[in-house]
C-alpha positions as CSV (number, residue, x, y, z in Angstrom):
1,X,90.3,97.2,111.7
2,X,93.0,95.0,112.0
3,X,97.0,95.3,112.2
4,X,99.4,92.9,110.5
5,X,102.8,93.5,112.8
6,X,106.0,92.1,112.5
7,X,107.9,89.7,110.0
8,X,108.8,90.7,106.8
9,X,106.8,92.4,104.5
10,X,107.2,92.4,100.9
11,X,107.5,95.9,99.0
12,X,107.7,94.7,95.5
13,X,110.4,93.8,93.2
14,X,112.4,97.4,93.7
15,X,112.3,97.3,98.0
16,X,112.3,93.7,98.2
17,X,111.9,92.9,101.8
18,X,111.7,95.2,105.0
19,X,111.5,94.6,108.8
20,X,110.0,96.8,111.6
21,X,106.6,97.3,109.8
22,X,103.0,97.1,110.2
23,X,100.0,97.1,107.8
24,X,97.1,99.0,108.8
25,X,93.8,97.4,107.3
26,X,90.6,99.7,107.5
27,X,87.6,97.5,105.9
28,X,88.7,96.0,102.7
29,X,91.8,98.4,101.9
30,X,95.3,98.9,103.4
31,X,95.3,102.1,104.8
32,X,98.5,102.3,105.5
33,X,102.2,100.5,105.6
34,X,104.6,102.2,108.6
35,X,107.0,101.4,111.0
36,X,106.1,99.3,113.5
37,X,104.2,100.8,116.6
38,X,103.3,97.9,119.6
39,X,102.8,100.6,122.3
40,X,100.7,102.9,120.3
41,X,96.9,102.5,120.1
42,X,95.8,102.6,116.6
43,X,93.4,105.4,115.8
44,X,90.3,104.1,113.3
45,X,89.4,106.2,110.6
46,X,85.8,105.0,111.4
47,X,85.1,104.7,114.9
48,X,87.7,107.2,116.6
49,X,90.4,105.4,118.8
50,X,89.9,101.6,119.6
51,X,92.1,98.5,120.0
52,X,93.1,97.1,116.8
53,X,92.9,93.2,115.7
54,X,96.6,92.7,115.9
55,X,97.5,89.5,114.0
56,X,101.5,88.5,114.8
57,X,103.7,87.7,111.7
58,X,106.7,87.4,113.5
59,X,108.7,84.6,111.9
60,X,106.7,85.2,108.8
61,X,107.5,86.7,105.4
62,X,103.8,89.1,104.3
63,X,103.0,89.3,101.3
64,X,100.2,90.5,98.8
65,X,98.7,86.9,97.8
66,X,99.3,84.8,95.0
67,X,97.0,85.3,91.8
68,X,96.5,82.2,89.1
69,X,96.1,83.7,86.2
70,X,94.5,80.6,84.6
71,X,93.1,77.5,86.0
72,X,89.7,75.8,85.5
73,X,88.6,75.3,88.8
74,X,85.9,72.9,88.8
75,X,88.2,70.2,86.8
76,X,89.4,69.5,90.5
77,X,86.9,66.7,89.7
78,X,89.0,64.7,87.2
79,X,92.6,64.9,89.0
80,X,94.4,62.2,87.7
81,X,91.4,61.1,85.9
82,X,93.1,60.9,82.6
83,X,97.2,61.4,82.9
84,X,100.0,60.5,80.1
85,X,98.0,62.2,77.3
86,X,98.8,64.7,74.7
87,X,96.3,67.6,74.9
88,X,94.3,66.5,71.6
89,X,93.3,63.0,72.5
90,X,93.4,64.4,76.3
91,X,90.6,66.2,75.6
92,X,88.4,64.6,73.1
93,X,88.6,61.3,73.9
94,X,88.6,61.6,78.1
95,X,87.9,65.1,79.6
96,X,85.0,66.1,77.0
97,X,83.4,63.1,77.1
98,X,83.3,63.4,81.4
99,X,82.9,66.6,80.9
100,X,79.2,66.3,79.4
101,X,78.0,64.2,82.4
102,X,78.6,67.0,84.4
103,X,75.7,68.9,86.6
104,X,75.8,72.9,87.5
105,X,75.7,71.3,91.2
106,X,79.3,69.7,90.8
107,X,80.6,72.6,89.4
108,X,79.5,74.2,92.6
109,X,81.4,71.4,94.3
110,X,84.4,71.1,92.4
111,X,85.1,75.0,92.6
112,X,84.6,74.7,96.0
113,X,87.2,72.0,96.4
114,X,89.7,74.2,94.2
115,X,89.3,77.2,96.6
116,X,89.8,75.4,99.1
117,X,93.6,74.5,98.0
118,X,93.9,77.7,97.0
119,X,93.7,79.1,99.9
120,X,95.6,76.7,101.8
121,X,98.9,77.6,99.2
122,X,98.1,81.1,99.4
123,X,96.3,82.2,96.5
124,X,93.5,84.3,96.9
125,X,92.4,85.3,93.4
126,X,92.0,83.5,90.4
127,X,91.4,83.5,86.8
128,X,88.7,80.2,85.6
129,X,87.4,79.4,82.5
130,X,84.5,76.5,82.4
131,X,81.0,76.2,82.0
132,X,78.3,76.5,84.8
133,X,79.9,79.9,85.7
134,X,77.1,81.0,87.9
135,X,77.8,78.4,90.1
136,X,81.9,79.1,90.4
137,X,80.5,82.4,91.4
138,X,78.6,81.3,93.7
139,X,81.6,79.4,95.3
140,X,83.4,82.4,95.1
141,X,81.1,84.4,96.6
142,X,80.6,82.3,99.5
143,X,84.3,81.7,100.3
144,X,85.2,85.2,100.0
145,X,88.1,84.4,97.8
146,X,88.6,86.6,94.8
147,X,88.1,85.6,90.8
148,X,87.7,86.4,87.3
149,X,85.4,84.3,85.6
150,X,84.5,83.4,81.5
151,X,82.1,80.9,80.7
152,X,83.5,78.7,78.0
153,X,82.5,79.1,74.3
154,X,82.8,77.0,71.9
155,X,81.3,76.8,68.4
156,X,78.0,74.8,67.4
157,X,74.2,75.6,67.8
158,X,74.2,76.2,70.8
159,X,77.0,79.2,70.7
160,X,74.3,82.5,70.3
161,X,72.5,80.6,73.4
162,X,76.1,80.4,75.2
163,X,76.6,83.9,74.8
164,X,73.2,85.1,76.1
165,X,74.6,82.8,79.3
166,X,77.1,85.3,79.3
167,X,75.4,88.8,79.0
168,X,73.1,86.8,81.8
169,X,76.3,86.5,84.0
170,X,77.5,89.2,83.7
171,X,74.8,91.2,84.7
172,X,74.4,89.0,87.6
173,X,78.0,89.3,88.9
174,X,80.1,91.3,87.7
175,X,81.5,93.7,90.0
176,X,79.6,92.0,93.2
177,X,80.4,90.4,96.1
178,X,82.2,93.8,96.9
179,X,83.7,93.7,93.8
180,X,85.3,90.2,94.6
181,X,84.1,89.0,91.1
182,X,84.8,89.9,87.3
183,X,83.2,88.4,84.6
184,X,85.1,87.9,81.5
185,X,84.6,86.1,77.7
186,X,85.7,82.8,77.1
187,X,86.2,81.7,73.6
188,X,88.1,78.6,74.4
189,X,90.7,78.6,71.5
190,X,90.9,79.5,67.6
191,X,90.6,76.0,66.7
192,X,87.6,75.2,68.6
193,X,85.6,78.9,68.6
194,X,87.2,80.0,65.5
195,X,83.8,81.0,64.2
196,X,82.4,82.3,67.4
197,X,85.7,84.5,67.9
198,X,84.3,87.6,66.3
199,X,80.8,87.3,67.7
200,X,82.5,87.0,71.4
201,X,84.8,89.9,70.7
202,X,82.0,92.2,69.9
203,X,79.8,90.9,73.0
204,X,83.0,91.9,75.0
205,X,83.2,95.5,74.2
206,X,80.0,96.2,74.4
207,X,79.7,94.8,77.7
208,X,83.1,96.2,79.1
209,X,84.2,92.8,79.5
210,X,87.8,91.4,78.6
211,X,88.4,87.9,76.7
212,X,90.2,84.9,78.2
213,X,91.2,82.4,75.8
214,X,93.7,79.5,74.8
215,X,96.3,80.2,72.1
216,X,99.4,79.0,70.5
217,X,99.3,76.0,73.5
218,X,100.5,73.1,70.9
219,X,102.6,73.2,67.6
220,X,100.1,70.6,66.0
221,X,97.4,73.6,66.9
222,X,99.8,76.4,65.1
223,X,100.5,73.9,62.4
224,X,96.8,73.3,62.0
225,X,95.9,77.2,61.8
226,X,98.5,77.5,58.8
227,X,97.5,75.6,57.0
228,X,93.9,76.1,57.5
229,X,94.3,79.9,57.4
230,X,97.9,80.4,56.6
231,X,97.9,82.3,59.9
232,X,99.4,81.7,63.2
233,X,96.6,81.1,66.6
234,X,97.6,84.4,67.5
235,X,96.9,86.2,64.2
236,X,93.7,84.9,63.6
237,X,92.8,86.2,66.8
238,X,93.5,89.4,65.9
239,X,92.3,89.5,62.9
240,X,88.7,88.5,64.6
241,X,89.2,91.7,67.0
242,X,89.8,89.8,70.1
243,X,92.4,92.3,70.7
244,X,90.4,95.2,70.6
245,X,89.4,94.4,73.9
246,X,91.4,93.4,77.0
247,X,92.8,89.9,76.7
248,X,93.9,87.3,78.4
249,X,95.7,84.6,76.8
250,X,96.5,81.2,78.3
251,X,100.0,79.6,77.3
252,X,101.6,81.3,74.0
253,X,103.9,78.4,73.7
254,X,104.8,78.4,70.4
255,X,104.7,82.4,69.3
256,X,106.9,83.7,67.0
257,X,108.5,87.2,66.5
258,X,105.7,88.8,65.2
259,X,103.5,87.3,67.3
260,X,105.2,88.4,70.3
261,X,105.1,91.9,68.5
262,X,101.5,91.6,68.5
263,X,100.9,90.5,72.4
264,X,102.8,93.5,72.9
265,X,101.6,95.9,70.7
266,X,97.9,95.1,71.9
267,X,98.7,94.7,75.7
268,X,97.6,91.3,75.8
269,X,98.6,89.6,78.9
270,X,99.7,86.5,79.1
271,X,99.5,83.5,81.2
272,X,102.4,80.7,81.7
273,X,101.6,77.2,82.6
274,X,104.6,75.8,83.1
275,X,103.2,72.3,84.9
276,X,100.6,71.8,82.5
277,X,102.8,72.5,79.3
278,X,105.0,69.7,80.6
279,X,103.0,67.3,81.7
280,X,101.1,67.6,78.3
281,X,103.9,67.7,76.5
282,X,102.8,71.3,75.2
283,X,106.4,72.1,74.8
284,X,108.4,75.6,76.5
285,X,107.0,79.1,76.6
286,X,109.5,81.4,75.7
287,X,108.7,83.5,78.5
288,X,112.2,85.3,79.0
289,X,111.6,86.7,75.3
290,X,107.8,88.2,76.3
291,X,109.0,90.2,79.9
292,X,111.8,91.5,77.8
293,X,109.9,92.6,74.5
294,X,107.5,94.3,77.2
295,X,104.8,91.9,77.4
296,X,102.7,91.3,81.3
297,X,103.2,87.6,81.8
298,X,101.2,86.1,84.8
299,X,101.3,82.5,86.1
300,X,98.6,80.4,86.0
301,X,98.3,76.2,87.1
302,X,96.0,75.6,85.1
303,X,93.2,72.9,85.5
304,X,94.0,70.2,87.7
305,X,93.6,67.2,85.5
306,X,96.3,69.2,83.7
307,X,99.1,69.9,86.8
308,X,97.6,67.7,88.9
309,X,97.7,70.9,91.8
310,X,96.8,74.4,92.5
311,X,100.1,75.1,94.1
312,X,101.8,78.5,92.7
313,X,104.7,78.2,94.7
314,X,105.2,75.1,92.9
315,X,104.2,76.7,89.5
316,X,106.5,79.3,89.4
317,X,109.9,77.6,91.0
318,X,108.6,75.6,87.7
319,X,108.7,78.9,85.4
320,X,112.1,80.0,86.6
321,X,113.8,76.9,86.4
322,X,112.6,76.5,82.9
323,X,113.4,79.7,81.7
324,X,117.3,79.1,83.1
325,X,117.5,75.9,81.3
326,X,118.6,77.5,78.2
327,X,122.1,78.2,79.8
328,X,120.7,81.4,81.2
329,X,120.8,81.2,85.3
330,X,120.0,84.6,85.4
331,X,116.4,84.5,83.8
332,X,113.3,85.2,85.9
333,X,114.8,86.5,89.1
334,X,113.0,85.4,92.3
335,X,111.9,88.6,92.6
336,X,110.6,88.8,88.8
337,X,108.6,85.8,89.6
338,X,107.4,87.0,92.9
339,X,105.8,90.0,90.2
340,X,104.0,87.5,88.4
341,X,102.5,85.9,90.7
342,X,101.1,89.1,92.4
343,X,100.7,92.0,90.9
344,X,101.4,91.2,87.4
345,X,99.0,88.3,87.8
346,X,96.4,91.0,89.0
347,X,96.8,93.5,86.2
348,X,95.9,90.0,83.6
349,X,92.6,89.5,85.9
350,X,91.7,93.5,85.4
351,X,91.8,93.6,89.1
352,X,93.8,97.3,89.4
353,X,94.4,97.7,92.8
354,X,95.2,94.5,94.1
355,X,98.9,92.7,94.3
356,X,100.9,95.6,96.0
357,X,101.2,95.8,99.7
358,X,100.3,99.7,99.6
359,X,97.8,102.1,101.3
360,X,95.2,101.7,99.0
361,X,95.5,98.3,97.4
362,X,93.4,95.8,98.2
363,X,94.2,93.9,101.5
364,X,94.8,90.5,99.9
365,X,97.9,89.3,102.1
366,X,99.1,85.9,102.8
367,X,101.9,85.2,106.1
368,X,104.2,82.5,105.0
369,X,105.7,80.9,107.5
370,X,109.8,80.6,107.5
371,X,110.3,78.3,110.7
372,X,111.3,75.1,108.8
373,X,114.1,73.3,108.1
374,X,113.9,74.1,104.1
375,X,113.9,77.7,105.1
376,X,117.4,77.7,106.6
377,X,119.5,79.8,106.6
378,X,117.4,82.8,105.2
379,X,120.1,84.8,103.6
380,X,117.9,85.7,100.8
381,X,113.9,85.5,101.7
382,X,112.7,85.8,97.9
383,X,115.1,83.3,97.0
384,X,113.8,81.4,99.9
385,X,110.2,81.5,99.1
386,X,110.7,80.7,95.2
387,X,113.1,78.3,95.0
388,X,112.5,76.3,98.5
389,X,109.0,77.5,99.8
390,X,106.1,75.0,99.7
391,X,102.4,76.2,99.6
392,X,102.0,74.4,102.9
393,X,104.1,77.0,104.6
394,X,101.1,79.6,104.4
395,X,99.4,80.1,107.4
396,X,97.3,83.2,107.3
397,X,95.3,84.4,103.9
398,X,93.6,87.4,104.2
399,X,90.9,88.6,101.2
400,X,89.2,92.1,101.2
401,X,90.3,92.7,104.8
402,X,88.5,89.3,105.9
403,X,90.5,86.4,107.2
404,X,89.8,83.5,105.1
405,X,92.2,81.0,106.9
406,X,94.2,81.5,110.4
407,X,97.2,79.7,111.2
408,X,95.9,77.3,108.9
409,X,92.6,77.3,110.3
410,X,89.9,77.4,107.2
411,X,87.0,80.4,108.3
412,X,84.8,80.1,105.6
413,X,84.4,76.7,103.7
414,X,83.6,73.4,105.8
415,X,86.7,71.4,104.1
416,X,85.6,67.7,105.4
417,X,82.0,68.3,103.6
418,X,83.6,69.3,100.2
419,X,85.6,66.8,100.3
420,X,82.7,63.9,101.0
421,X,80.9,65.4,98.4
422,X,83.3,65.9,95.9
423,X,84.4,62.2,96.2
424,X,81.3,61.1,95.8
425,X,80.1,63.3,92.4
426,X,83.8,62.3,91.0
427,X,82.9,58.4,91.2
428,X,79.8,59.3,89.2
429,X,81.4,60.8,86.3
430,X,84.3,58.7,85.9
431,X,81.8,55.4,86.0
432,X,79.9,56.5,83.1
């Protein structure tokens, strides 16, 4: 068992912060959240009374970890291989062309890479969509991070085959690695799956999976579906009963009223990529609108020949200040965003009890560490980590009870290999 003491320890958006605590981690749950006792022996619920694993979080700020709510891990193999692009052209004429030369073993490779700076910012669980799933999971598994997985789909000859992959997958992992892993459905987008959507839907709910797909990202893709099928991204996906089923829907950039109506009235959750939208010149979520017509909205980085990082500290300093541009300072809150990126973030990954600090949650915690210069004075330690915390100032990441990096010592991933072998595989696919 092991005993988180000291710092501050984040109670969610209502509490905010509180001193004198400790968390009490039994196995992979918190058991409980109390005031702080450094004379007491803790009792396990286990073995009888024993020493607890004490880690020390003075000087820190403990909190449930950060969850991306979309990224696509394995693309850590074409940062900055193709920048200064608008998404169309982005994708056809660079990153699906690289894409193809792709083997399952750099997937494995490039996922690894990804977790790796995920866990050094803090994150530890994560929503991907790509191809070569099995072996993200495998990543996943090893690394003890947590994720939510959907093989891509897209349409073509190859789409009832692509499906099978999935049913495959999902019987494979979903719900293993003590229950670390979710599978979900990928149809990449309307405009490239439009007439898979249907097929995927179905193969969802009868699998008890949820969908994770792109929609409304550009207005030339929303300009496109009109006039194609005089119905907005997100109406045609409703109309081919994505909804029906959980879903997960990257970006939402260009929604209108009704189809924010929609997200809501179906529950879809929705994931805000602030970094990518801008670099791609995607345009502005109108994510202040969503939160207050009831929709979940997550954050997610996504991919990083998109951001170019993983970093959700970053990502979501992004989202606020965005959402404030409009003359409105007091949109997303540090302590909205600190929602997002935890629990709400959670709820869009279908991961229930993770993203609270609370006796029977998940222990997923992260120590951030407030000793620096940027950190001073700490008058407001939500404020502090939003709007002048960097992803480097995590130290500790915990997953499922299991410490997955200690004062910023990786435990489970040999960093110098992935990195020797990613630079090698990335110098193969960009020569081609």
């Amino acid at each position: 068992m092991k005993v988180i003491r000291g710092g501050r320890v984040w109670l969610g958006a209502a509490e905010g912060f509180r001193e004198g605590l400790e968390i009490v981690v039994e196995g992979s749950r918190i058991t409980d959240v109390r005031p702080s006792q450094p004379d007491q022996p803790t009792p396990s619920q286990e073995t009888g009374a024993r020493e607890a694993e004490v880690i020390d979080a003075t000087g820190h700020l403990v909190l449930p970890g950060f969850v991306n709510a979309h990224t696509h891990a394995a693309m850590t193999l074409l940062r900055s291989y193709a920048d200064d692009m608008a998404l169309h052209p982005w994708l056809t004429e660079a990153i699906w062309p690289a894409e193809a030369r792709m083997t399952p073993e750099d997937i494995y490779w490039g996922s690894l890479l990804a977790i790796i700076e995920m866990i050094r910012g803090g994150t530890t669980a994560f929503a991907d969509m790509y191809f070569f799933e099995d072996q993200t999971a495998r990543a996943v598994a090893e690394s003890g991070i947590r994720a939510a997985l959907a093989p891509g789909l897209v349409d073509g000859e190859a789409f009832e085959a692509r499906l099978q992959t999935v049913r495959e997958l999902a019987a494979t992992w979903h719900g293993e690695a003590g229950g670390r892993i979710r599978i979900m459905v990928g149809p990449h987008a309307p405009y490239t799956a439009s007439q898979g959507l249907s097929r995927a839907a179905e193969l969802a709910g009868e699998l008890g999976l949820a969908i994770h797909i792109h929609l409304s990202e550009t207005r030339k893709e929303v300009e496109e579906s009109l006039a194609q099928h005089g119905l907005t991204p997100i109406q045609v996906a409703e109309r081919a009963g994505v909804f029906q089923v959980p879903t997960l829907a990257a970006h939402c950039v260009h929604v209108t009223d009704g189809d924010v109506e929609l997200l809501r009235e179906h529950r879809v959750k929705v994931a805000h990529n602030p970094t990518s939208n801008m670099k791609l010149g995607s345009g502005r979520a109108p994510v202040q609108k969503m939160l207050q017509a009831g929709v979940l909205v997550a954050i997610g980085t996504d991919g990083t020949a998109s951001n170019n990082d993983l970093d959700m500290l970053e990502e979501t300093r992004l989202a606020a200040f965005l959402a404030k541009m409009e003359e409105a300072p007091q949109a997303l809150p540090a302590a909205t965003c600190l929602e997002m990126m935890t629990v709400y973030g959670a709820e869009a990954l279908g991961f229930a009890d993770v993203g609270r600090i609370a006796p029977g949650y998940q222990a997923d915690l992260i120590l951030v560490d407030t000793s620096g210069p940027h950190w001073t004075p700490l008058f407001d330690p939500a404020a502090n980590l939003i709007y002048s915390g960097k992803g480097a100032d995590v130290k500790t990441v915990v997953v499922a009870g299991e410490l997955l990096m200690e004062r910023g010592e990786l435990k489970t991933v040999d960093e110098e290999r992935v990195l020797h072998e990613v630079r090698q595989r990335a110098q193969r696919i960009a020569r081609a």
